[in-house]
C-alpha positions in Angstrom: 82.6 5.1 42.3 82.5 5.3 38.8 81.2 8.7 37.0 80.2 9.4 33.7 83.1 12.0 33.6 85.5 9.5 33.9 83.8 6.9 31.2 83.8 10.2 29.2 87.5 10.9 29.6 88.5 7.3 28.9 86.7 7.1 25.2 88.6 9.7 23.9 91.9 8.8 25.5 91.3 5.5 23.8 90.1 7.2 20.5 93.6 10.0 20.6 95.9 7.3 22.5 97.7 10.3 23.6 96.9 12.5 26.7 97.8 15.7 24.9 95.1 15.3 22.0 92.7 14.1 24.3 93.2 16.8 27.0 92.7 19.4 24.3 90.0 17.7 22.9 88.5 17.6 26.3 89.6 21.6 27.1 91.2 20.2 30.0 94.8 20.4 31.2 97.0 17.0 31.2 97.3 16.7 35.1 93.2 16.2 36.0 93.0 14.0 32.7 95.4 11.4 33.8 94.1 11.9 37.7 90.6 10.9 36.4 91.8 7.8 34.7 94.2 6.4 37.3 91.0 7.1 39.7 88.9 5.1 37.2 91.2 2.4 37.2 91.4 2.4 40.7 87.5 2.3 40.9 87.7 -0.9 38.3 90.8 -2.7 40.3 92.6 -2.8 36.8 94.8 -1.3 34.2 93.0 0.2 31.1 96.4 1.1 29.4 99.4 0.0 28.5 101.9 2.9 29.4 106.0 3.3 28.6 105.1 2.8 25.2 104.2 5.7 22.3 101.2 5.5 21.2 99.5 4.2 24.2 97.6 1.0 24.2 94.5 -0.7 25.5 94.5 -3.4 27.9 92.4 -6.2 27.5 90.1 -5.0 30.2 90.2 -1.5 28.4 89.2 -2.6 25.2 86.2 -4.4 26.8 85.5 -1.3 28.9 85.2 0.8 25.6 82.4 -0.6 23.8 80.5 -0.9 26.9 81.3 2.4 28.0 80.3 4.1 24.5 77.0 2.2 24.3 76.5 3.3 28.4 77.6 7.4 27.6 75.1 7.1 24.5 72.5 6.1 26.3 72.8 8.7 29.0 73.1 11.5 26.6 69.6 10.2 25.5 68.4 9.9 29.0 69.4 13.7 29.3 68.0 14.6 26.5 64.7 13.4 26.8 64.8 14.9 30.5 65.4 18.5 29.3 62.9 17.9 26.9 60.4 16.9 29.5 61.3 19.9 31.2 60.8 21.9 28.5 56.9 20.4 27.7 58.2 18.6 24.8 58.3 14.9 26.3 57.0 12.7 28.4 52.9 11.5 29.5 49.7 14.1 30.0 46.7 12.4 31.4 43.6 14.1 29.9 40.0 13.2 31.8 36.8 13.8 30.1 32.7 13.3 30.7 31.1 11.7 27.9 29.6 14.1 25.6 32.2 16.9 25.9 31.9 19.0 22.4 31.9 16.0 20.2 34.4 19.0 18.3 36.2 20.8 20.8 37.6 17.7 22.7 39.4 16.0 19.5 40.3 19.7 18.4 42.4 19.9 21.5 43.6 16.4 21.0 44.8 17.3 17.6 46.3 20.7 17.5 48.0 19.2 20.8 49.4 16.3 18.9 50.7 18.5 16.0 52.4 20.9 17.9 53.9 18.2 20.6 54.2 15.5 19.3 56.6 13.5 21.4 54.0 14.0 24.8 52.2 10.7 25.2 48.2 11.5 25.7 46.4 9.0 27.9 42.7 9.8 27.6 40.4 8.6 30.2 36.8 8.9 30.5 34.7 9.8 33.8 32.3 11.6 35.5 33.2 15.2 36.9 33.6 13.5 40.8 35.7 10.7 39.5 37.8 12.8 37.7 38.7 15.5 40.3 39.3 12.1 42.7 42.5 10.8 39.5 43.5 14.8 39.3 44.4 14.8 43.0 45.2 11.9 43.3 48.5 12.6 40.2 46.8 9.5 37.8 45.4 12.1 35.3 46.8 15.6 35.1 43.8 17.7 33.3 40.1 17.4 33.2 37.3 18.8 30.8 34.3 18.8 33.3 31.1 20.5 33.8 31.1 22.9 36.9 32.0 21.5 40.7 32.4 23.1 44.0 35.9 24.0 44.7 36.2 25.6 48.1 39.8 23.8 48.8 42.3 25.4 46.4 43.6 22.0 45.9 42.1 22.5 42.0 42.5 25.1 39.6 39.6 25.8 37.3 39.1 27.5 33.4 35.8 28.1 32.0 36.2 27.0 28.4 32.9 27.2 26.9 29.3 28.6 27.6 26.9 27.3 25.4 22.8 27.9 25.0 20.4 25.0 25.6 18.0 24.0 22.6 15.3 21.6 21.7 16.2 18.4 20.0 13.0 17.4 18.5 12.3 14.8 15.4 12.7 17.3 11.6 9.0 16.7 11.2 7.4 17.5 14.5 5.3 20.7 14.5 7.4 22.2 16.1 10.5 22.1 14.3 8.7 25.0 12.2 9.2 27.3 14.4 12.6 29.3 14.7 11.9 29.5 18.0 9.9 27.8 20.3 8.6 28.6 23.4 8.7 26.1 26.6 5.5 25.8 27.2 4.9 24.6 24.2 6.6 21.4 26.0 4.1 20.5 28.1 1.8 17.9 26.4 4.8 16.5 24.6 6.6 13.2 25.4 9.9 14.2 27.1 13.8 12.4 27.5 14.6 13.9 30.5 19.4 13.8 31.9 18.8 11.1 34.8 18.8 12.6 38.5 21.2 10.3 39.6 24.2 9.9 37.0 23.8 13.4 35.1 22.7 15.7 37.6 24.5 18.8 35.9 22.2 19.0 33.0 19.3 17.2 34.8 19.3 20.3 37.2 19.5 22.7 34.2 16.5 21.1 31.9 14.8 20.7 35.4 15.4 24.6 36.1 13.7 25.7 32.7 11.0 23.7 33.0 10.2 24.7 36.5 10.8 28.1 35.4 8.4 27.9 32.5 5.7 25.9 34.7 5.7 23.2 32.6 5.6 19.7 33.7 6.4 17.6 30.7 5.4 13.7 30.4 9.1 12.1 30.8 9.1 8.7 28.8 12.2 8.2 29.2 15.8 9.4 30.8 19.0 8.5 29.7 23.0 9.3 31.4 25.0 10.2 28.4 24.2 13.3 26.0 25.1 11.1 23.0 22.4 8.1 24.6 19.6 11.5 24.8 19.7 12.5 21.0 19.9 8.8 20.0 16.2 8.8 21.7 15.1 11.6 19.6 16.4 10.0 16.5 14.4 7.1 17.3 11.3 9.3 17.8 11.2 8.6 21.5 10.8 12.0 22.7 12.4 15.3 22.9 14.9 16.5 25.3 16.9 20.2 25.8 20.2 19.6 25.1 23.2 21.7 24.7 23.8 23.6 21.6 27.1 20.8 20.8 24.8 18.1 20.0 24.3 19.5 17.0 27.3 18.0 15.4 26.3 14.3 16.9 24.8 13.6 13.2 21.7 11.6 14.3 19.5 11.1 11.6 15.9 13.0 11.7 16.8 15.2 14.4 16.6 19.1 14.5 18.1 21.6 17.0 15.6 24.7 18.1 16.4 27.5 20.1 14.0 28.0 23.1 12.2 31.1 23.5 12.7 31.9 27.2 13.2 35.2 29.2 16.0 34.1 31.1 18.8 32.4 28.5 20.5 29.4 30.3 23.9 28.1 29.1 25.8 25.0 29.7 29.5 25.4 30.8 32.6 23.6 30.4 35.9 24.1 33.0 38.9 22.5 33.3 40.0 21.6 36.2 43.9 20.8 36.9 46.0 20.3 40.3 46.7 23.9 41.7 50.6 23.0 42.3 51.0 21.1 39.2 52.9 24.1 36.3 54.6 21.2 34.7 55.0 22.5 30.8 53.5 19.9 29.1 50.3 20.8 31.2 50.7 24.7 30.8 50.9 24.2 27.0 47.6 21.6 26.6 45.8 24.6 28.4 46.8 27.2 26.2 45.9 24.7 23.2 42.2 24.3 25.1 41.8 28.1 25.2 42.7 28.9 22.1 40.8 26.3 20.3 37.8 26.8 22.3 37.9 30.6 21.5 37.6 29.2 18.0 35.0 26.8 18.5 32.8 29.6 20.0 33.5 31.7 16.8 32.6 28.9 14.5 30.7 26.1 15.8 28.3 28.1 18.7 27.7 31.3 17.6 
């Protein structure tokens, strides 16, 4: 069988033509250098050299063997290469799950200080709910997930809290209410109400449910929506108003305001990432040290 040791050995015999200059060149004694070829020609049934004569020469079949064999050693050393590099975080793929409507900044934050500081790691971004993204985690199609909270009584994930941020009203800029600086819940319950659906958003569904219920207030809900980004469109088009958390605030929506609510008991929305609890690949171990950092920042600057 044919090693790259031996294809190695064989370019620069046929670049020195002399097995002293190449053995040195190697750091090799003459005896295993002129073993390793005669195996290699062995291996390929043929002569590669011409011997008897000073300088040596290449056979046919050598100098066919040669170009091959540099393009081949090339290649590997690239293969290598990008394998060390993989190993070191600084190649290869990172799948990266995410629910709709997770910190319109943070997410692309991440993304970007990621792509900056490795930029030879292929991202594949994939959007989901929180159940179908902790299926792909365990499953090895995605490696990382930004999710909102989920039982995790197996081990099989490992979890981060990244952010905790406060609920507010999204209300139209010229409701009456939007002159307050704070306004109080029950102030909510004559007012037409966009309300996370049951079904597809039960996370903040639960939460807006938990104020109200909290507050007594049974609002009139006109309307309810899946997506954070689908809620606030609502309330742009003067639908309704809806709690939401504090992030939406950089959605942009025309006409919309962002009040903080005057409860006893502050509620806050979290974010967690979730990754396989055996999976310490580099690549991985970096993105979450990226996330932290960056959502340490966002909290600074975006939240607070």
């Amino acid at each position: 069988m044919i090693d790259l040791r031996q294809l190695r050995y064989f370019v620069v015999l046929s670049e020195e033509l002399n097995f002293g200059r190449a053995a040195a060149r190697l750091h090799i004694t003459q005896p295993p250098l002129s073993q390793q070829i005669m195996q290699l020609e062995a291996s390929l049934d043929t002569a590669l050299f011409i011997r008897g004569k000073r300088p040596l020469r290449l056979t046919h079949a050598g100098v066919e063997l040669l170009s091959g064999a540099r393009r081949l050693l090339a290649q590997a050393d690239v293969v290598i290469e990008h394998a060390k590099l993989a190993g070191r975080g600084e190649r290869g793929r990172l799948g990266i799950a995410f629910v709709a409507g997770a910190l319109p900044q943070l997410l692309p934050q991440c993304i970007g200080a990621y792509r900056t500081r490795h930029p030879d790691i292929r991202l594949e971004l994939r959007e989901g709910v929180t159940q179908r993204q902790r299926e792909a985690i365990l499953a090895g199609e995605m490696d990382i997930g930004f999710v909102r909270p989920i039982g995790n009584d197996s081990g099989e994930l490992s979890t981060r809290t990244l952010i905790r941020e406060p609920m507010m009203l999204a209300l139209g800029e010229y409701h009456p209410l939007a002159h307050l600086e704070r306004v109080p819940v029950e102030a909510l319950a004559a007012e037409p109400f966009i309300l996370f659906s049951r079904k597809d958003a039960f996370y903040f569904h639960k939460i807006v449910s938990d104020i109200l219920h909290e507050a007594g207030v049974v609002p009139e809900i006109v309307q309810d929506a899946t997506q954070l980004y689908t809620v606030v469109a609502l309330v742009s088009s003067g639908v309704g108003l809806a709690i939401v958390p504090a992030s939406a605030r950089h959605m942009r929506f025309p006409g919309v305001a962002f009040r903080p609510l005057d409860i006893d008991k502050p509620v806050s929305a979290v974010l967690d990432l979730i990754w396989r609890s055996d999976d310490d690949h580099p690549a991985l171990i970096n993105f979450i040290d990226i996330a932290v950092a960056q959502a340490a920042h966002y909290l600074e600057t975006d939240i607070s």
